[in-house]
BALOBA-1460 file (C-alpha; in Angstrom, 3 decimals):
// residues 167
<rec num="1" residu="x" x="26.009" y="31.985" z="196.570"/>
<rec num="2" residu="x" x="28.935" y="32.437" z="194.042"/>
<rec num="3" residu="x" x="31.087" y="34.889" z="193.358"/>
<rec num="4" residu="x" x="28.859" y="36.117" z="190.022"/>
<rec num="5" residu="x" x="26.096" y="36.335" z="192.068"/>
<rec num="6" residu="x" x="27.531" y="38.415" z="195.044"/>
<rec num="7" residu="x" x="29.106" y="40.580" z="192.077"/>
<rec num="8" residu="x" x="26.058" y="41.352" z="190.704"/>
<rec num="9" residu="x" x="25.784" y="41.519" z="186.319"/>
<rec num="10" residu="x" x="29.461" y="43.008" z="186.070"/>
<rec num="11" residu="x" x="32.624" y="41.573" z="185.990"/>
<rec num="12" residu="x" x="35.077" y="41.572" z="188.743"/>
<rec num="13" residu="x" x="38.856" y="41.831" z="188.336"/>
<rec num="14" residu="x" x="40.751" y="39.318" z="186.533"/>
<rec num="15" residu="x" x="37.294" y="37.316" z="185.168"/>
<rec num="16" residu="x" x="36.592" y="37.434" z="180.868"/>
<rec num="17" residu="x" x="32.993" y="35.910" z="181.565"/>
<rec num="18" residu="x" x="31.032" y="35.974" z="178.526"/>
<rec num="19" residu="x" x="34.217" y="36.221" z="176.472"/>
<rec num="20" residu="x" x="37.289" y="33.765" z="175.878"/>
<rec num="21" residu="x" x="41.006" y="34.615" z="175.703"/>
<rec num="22" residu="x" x="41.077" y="33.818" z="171.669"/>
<rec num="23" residu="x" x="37.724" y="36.120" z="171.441"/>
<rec num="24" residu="x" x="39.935" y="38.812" z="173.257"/>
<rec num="25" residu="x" x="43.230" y="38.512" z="171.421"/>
<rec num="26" residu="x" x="41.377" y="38.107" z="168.154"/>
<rec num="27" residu="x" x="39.697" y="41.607" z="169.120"/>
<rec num="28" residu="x" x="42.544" y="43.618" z="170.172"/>
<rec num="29" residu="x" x="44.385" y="42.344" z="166.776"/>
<rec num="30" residu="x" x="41.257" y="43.324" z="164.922"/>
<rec num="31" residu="x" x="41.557" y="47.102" z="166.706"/>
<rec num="32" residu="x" x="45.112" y="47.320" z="165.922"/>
<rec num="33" residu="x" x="44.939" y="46.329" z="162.199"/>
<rec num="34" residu="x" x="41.826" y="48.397" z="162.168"/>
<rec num="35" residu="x" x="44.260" y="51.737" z="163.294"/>
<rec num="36" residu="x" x="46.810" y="50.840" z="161.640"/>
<rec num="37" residu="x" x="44.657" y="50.755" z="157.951"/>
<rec num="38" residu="x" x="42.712" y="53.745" z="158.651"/>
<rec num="39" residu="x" x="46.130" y="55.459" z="159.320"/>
<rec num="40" residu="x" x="47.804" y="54.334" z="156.551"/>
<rec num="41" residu="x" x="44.584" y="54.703" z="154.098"/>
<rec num="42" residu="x" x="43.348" y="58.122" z="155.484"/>
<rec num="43" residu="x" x="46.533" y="59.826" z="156.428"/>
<rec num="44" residu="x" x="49.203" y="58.754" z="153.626"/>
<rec num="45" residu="x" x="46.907" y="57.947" z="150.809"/>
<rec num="46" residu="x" x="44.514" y="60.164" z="150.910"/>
<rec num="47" residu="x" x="45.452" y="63.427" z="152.531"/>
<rec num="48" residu="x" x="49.158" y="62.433" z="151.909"/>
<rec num="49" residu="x" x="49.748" y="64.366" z="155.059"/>
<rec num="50" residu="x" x="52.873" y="61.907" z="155.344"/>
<rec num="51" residu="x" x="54.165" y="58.583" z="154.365"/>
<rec num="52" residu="x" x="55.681" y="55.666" z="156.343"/>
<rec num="53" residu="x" x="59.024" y="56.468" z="155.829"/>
<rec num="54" residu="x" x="58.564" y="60.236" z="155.044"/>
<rec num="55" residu="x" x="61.215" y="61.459" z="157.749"/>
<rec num="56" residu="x" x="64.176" y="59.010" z="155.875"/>
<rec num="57" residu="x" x="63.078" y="59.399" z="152.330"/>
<rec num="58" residu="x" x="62.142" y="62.741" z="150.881"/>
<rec num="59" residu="x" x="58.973" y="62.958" z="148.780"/>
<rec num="60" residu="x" x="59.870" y="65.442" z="146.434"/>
<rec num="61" residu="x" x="61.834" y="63.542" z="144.244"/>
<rec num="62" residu="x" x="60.533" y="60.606" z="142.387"/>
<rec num="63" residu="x" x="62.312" y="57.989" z="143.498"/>
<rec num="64" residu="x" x="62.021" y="59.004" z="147.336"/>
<rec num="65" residu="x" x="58.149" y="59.130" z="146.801"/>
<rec num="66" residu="x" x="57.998" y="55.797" z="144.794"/>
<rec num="67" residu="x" x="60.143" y="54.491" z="147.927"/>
<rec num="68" residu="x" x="57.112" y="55.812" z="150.462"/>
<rec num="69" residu="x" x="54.872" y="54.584" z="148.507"/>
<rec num="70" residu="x" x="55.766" y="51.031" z="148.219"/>
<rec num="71" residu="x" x="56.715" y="51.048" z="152.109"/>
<rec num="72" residu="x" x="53.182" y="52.547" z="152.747"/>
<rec num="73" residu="x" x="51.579" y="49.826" z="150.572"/>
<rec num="74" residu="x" x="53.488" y="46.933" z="152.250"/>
<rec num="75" residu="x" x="52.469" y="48.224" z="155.484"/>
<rec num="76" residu="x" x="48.877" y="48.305" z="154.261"/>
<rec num="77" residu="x" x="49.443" y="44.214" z="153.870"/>
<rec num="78" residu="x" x="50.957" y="43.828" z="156.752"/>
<rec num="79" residu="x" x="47.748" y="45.761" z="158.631"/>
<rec num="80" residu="x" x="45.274" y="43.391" z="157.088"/>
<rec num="81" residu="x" x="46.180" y="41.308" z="160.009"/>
<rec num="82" residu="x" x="42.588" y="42.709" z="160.460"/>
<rec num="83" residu="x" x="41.379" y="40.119" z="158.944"/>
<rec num="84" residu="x" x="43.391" y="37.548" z="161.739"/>
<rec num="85" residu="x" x="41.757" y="39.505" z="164.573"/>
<rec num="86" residu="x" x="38.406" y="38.912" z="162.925"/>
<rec num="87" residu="x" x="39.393" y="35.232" z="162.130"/>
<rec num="88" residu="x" x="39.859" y="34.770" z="165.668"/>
<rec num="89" residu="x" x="36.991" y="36.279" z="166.826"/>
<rec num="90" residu="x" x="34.932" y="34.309" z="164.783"/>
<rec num="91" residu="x" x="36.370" y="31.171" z="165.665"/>
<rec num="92" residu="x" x="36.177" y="31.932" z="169.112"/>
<rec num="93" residu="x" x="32.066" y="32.759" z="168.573"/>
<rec num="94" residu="x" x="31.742" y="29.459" z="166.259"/>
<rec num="95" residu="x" x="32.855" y="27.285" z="169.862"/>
<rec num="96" residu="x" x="30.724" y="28.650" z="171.984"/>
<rec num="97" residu="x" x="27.121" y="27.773" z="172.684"/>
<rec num="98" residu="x" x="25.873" y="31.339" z="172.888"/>
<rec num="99" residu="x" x="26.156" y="34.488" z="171.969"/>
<rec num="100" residu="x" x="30.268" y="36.113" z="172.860"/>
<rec num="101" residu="x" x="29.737" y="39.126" z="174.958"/>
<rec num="102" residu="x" x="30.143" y="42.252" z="172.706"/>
<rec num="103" residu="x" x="31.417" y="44.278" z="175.656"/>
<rec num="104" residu="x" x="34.611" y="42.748" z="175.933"/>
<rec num="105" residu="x" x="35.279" y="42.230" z="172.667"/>
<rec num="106" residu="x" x="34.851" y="46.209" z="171.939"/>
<rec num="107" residu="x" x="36.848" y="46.853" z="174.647"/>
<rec num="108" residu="x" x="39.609" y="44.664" z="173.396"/>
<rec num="109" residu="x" x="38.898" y="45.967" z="169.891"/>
<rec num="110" residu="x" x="39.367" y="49.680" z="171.745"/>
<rec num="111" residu="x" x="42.415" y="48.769" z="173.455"/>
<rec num="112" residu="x" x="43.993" y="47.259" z="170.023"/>
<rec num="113" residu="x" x="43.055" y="50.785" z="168.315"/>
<rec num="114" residu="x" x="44.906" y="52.679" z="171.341"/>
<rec num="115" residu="x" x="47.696" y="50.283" z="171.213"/>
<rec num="116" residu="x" x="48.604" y="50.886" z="167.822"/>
<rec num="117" residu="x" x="48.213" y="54.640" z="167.908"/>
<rec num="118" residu="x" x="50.664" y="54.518" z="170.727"/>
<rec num="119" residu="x" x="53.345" y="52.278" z="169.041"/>
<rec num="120" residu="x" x="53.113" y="54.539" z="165.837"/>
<rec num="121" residu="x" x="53.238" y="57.803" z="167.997"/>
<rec num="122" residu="x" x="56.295" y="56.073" z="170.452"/>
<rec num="123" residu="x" x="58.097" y="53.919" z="167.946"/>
<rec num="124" residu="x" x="57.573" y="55.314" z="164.223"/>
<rec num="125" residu="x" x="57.369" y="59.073" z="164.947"/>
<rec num="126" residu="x" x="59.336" y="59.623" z="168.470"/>
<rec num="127" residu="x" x="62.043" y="57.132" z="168.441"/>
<rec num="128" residu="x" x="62.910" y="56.433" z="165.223"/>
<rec num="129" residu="x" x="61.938" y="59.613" z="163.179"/>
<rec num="130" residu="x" x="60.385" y="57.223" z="160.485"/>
<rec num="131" residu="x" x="57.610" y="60.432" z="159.581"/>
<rec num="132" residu="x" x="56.104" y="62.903" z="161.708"/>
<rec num="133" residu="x" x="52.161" y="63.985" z="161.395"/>
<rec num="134" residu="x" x="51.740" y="67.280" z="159.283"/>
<rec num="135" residu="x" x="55.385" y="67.377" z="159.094"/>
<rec num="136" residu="x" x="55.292" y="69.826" z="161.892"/>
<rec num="137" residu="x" x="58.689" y="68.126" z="163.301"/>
<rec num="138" residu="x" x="56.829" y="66.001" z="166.078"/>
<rec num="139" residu="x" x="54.829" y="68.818" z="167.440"/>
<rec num="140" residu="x" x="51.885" y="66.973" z="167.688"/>
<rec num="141" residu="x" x="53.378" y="63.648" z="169.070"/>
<rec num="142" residu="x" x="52.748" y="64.162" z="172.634"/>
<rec num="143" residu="x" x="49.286" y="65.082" z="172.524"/>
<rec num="144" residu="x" x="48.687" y="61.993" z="170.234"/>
<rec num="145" residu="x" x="50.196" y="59.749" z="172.547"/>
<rec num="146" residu="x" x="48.587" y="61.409" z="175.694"/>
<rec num="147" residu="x" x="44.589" y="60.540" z="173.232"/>
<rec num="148" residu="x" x="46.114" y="56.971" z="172.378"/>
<rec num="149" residu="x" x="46.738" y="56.425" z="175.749"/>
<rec num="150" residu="x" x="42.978" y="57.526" z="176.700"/>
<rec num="151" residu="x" x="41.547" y="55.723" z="173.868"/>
<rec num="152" residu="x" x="43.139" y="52.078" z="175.299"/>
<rec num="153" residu="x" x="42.187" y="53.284" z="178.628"/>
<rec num="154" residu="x" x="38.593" y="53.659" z="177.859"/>
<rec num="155" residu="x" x="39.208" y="50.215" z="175.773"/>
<rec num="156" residu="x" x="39.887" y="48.790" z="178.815"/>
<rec num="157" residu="x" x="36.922" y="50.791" z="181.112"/>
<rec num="158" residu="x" x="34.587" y="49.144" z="178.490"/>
<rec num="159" residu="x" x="36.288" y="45.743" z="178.744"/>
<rec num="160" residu="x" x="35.674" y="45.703" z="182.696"/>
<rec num="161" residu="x" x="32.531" y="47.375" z="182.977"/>
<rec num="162" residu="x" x="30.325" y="45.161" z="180.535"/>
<rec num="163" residu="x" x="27.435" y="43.094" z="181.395"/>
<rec num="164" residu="x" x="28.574" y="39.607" z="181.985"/>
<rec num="165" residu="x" x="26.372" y="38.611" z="178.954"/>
<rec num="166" residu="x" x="24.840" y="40.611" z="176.461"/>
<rec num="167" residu="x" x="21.543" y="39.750" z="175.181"/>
């Protein structure tokens, strides 16, 4: 008997049955340009709650909002790296014989998403002051870094509790 069989359908630690490491990286960049658009698209274009560079350039004058808006649409480009994760995943689903399990590749996809909501929360709002959320000073850093946190957690619950395949 092998090890899949004495594991029964799920995975046991360390395996990626059903799903290679391309598949997986492709996802987790896929989640992460996924955040970082919906952030950037949601939160500074459309609710203008903030803009990428909000906390160094003030938006009440013209020339400090035409500087957070060209920084917000350059990150925009650089978050279609969406389109890489996807890329990847496809490729990844084009070499195989079957079906990739979706599973994993959610998971990843999950984790990416959490990853990049804790890197913005950490990095952009925390340590260098770039903009804070609501302009509430940071207030609500901690408890978005406490759900980013969850959300790549349960990224990674779904990553290791999958089906080996999924038909």
């Amino acid at each position: 008997m092998d090890s899949q069989e004495q594991a029964g359908p799920y995975r046991t630690h360390g395996t990626t049955a059903g799903v290679g490491r391309q598949a997986l990286l492709g996802a987790g960049v896929f989640g992460f340009g996924f955040s970082g658009l919906v952030d950037v698209l949601v939160l500074h274009h459309v609710l203008q709650w903030h803009h990428l560079l909000s906390g160094i350039y003030p938006t009440d004058t013209l020339a400090g909002l035409q500087t957070n808006v060209l920084a917000d649409g350059l990150f925009s480009l650089g978050m279609l790296v969406v389109g890489v994760g996807a890329g990847l995943v496809w490729r990844a689903e084009r070499a195989t014989r079957g079906s990739l399990a979706v599973r994993p590749l959610a998971g990843g996809a999950l984790v990416g998403l959490g990853v990049f909501d804790v890197f913005d929360a950490a990095v952009n709002h925390m340590l260098l002051g770039l903009h804070q959320p609501l302009s509430q000073g940071g207030r609500y850093n901690p408890h978005w870094l406490v759900v980013s946190l969850v959300v790549a957690a349960a990224g990674y619950y779904v990553y290791r509790t999958g089906p080996v395949t999924d038909q």
